[in-house]
FIMAR-539294 format. One record per residue (C-alpha): residue number from 1; residue in three letters; x, y, z. Coordinates in Angstrom, 3 decimals, m for minus. Layout:
BEGIN
BASE    n  res        xx        yy        zz
BASE  NUM  Ala         X         Y         Z
...
! end
This chain:
BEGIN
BASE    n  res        xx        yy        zz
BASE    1  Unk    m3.995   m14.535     4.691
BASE    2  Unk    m3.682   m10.550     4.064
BASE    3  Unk    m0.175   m11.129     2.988
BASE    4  Unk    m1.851   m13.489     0.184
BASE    5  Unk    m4.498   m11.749    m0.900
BASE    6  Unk    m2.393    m8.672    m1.663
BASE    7  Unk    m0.401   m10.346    m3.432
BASE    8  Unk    m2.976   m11.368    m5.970
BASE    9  Unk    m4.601    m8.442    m6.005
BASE   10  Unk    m0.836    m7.287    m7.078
BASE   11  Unk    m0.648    m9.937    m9.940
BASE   12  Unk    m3.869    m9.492   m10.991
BASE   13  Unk    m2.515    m6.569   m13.177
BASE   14  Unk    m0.783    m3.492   m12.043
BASE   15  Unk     1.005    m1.132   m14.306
BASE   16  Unk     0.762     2.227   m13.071
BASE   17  Unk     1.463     5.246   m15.545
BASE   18  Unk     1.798     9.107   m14.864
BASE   19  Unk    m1.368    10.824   m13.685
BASE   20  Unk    m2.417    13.957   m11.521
BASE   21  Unk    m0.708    13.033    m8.326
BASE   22  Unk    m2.846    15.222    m6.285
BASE   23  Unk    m6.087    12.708    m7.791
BASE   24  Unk    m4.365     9.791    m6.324
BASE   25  Unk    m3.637    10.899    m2.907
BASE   26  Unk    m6.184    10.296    m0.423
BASE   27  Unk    m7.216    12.407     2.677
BASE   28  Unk    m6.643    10.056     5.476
BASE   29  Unk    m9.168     9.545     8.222
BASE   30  Unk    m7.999    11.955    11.902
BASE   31  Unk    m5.040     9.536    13.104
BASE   32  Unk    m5.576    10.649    17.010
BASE   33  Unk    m9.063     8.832    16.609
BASE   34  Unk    m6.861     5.619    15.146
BASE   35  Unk    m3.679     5.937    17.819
BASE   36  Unk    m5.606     6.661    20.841
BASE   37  Unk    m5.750     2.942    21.771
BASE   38  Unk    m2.954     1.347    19.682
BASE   39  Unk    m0.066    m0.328    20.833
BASE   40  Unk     2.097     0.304    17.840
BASE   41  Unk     1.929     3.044    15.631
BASE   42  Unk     3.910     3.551    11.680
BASE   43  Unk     3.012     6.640    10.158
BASE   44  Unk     5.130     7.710     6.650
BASE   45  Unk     4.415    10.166     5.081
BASE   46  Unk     7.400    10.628     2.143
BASE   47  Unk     6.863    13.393    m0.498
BASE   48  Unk     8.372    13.648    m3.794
BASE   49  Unk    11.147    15.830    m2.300
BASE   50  Unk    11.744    13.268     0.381
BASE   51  Unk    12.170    10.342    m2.327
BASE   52  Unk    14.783    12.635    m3.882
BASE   53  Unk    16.818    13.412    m1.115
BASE   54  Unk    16.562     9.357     0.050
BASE   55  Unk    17.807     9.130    m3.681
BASE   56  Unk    20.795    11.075    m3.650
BASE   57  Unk    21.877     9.002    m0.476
BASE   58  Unk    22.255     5.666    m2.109
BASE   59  Unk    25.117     4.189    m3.608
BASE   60  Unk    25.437     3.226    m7.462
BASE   61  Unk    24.937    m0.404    m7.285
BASE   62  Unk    22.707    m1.995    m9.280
BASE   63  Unk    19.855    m2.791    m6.688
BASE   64  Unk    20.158     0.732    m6.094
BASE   65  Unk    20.106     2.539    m9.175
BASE   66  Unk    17.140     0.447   m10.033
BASE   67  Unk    15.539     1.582    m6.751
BASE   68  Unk    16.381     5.475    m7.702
BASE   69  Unk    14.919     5.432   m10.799
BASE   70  Unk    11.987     3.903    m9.106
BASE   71  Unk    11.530     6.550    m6.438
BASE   72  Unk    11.852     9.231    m9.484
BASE   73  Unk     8.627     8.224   m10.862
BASE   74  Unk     6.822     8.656    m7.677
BASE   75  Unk     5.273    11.597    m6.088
BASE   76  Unk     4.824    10.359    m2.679
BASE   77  Unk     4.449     7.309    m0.166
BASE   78  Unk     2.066     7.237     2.525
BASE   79  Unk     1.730     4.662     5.033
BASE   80  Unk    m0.221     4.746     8.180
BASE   81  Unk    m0.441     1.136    10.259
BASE   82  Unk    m2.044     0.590    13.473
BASE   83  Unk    m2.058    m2.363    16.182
BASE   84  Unk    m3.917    m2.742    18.915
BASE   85  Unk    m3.451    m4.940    21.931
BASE   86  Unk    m7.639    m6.045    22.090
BASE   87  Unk    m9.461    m6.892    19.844
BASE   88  Unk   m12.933    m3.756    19.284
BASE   89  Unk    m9.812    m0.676    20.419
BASE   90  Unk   m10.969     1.274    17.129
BASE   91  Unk   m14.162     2.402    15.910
BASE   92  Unk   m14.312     1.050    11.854
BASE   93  Unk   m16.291     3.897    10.869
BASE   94  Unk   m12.840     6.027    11.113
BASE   95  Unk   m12.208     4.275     8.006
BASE   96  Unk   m15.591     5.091     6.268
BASE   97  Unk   m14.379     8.386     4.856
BASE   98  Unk   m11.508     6.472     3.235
BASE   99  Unk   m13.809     3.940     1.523
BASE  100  Unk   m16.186     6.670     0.299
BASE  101  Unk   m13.312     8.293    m1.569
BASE  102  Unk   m12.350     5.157    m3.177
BASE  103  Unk   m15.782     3.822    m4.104
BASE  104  Unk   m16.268     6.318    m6.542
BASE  105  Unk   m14.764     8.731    m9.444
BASE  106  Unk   m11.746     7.318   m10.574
BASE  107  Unk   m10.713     4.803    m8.262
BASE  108  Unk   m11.885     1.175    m9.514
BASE  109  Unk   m11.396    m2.027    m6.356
BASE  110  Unk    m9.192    m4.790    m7.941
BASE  111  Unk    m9.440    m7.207    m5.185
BASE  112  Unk   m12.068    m7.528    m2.264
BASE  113  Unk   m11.619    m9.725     0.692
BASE  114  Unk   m13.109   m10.624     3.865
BASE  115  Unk   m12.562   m13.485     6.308
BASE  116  Unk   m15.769   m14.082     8.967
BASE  117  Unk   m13.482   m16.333    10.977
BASE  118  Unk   m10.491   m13.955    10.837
BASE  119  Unk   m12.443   m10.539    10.695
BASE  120  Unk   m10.690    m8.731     8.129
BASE  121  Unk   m11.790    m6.536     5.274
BASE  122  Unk    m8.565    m6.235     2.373
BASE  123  Unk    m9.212    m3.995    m0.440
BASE  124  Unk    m7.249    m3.271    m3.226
BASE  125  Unk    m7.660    m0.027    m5.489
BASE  126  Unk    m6.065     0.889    m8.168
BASE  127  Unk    m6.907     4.847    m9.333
BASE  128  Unk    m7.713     5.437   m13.289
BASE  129  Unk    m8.354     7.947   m15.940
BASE  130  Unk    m9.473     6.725   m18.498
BASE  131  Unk    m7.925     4.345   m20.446
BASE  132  Unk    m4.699     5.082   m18.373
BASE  133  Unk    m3.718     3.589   m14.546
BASE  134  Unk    m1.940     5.579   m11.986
BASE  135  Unk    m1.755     5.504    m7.962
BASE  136  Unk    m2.422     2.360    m5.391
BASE  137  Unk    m4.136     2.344    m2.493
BASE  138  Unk    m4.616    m0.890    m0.033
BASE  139  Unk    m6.931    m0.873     2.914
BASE  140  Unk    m6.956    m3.781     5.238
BASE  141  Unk    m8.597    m3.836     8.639
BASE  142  Unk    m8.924    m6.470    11.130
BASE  143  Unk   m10.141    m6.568    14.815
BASE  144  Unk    m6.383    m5.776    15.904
BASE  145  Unk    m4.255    m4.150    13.034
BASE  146  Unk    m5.589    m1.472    10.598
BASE  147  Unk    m3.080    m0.329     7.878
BASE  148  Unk    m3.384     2.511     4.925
BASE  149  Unk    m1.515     2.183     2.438
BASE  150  Unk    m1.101     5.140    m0.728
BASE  151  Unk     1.331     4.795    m3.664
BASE  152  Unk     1.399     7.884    m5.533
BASE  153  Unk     3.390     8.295    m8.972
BASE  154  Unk     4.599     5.655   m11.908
BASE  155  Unk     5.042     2.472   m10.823
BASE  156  Unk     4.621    m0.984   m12.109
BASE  157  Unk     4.488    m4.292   m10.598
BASE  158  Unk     7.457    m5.413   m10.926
BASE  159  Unk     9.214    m1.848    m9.393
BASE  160  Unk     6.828    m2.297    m6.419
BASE  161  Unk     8.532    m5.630    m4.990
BASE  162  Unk    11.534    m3.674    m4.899
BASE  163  Unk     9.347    m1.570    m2.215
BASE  164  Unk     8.740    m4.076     0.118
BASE  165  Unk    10.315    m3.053     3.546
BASE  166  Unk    11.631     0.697     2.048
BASE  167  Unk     9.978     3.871     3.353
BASE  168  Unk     7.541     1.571     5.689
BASE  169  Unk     6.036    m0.210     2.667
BASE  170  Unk     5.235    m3.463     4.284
BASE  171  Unk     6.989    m6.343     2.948
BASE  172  Unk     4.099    m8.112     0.995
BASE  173  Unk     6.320   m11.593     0.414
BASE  174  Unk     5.866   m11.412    m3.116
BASE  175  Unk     7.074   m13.869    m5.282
BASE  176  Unk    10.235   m12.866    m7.117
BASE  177  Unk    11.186   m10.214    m4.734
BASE  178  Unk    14.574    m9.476    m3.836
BASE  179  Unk    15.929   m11.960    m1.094
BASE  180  Unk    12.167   m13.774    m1.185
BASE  181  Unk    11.376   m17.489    m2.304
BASE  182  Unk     8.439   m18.816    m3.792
BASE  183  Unk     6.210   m20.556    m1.530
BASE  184  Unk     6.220   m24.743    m2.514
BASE  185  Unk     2.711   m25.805    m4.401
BASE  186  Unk     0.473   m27.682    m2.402
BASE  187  Unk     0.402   m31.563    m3.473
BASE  188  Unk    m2.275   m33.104    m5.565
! end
């Protein structure tokens, strides 16, 4: 279900454009409190110098280049995922100091979504000034798997698919992605 939801929260209108990188970067909540009891840990943390450098490794091909002039645009990727092996292993006030910074200034919540029966809380922000768009952030908890994710730079929705599974962006399934098919319509 988290897979889906980001995905419309994705569709429902991204097109990031150049703003203040250091706006759109968020502090992350103390990660020992968030390891301590989890079974699996990804933390990435990939700068704008690191995006260069991964840039001057790839070859010239055409899914390539269009990936390098992706990773030009952006200042940084950060990506911090957590699973636990019980359900109650982190406390989910850790994450309070995450939501307070996007609940305000010039962050704005394009998609909300909680499941009772599932327990998890997906949010999607997308950070603005102005009239003008610029940085992503996704924050989706659930009784065994929290995951932080912080796109910082230009991007637009369509450069983003070509992000799934690169730099520990988690592949999000989204339709029209590289090497992804369209899930069948459900019949009438």
């Amino acid at each position: 279900m988290r897979q889906s939801i980001v995905i419309c929260g994705m569709v429902a209108g991204l097109a990031i454009v150049a703003s203040p990188a250091s706006a759109q970067q968020l502090q992350l909540p103390d990660m020992a409190q968030l390891s301590a009891g989890a079974v699996d840990v990804v933390d990435v943390s990939v700068d704008q110098a690191l995006l260069g450098l991964a840039a001057s490794f790839m070859s010239n091909g055409a899914d390539d280049k269009e990936v390098k002039a992706l990773i030009s645009s952006l200042k940084g990727i950060y990506v911090k995922s957590f699973t636990y092996g019980k359900d109650g292993a982190y406390d989910p006030a850790v994450l309070d100091s995450v939501r307070r910074q996007l609940s305000g200034g010039q962050w704005s919540r394009l998609l909300a979504a909680k499941s009772a029966a599932e327990g998890s809380d997906t949010a999607i922000y997308l950070w603005r000034n102005g009239g003008k768009a610029g940085g992503l952030a996704v924050l989706s908890a659930s009784p065994r798997e929290v995951t932080l994710v912080n796109i910082v730079g230009t991007i637009d929705l369509e450069q983003l698919r070509m992000l799934q599974g690169k730099f520990g962006v988690p592949d999000l399934k989204m339709e029209g992605a590289p090497g992804k098919t369209t899930a069948p319509k459900p019949k009438q």
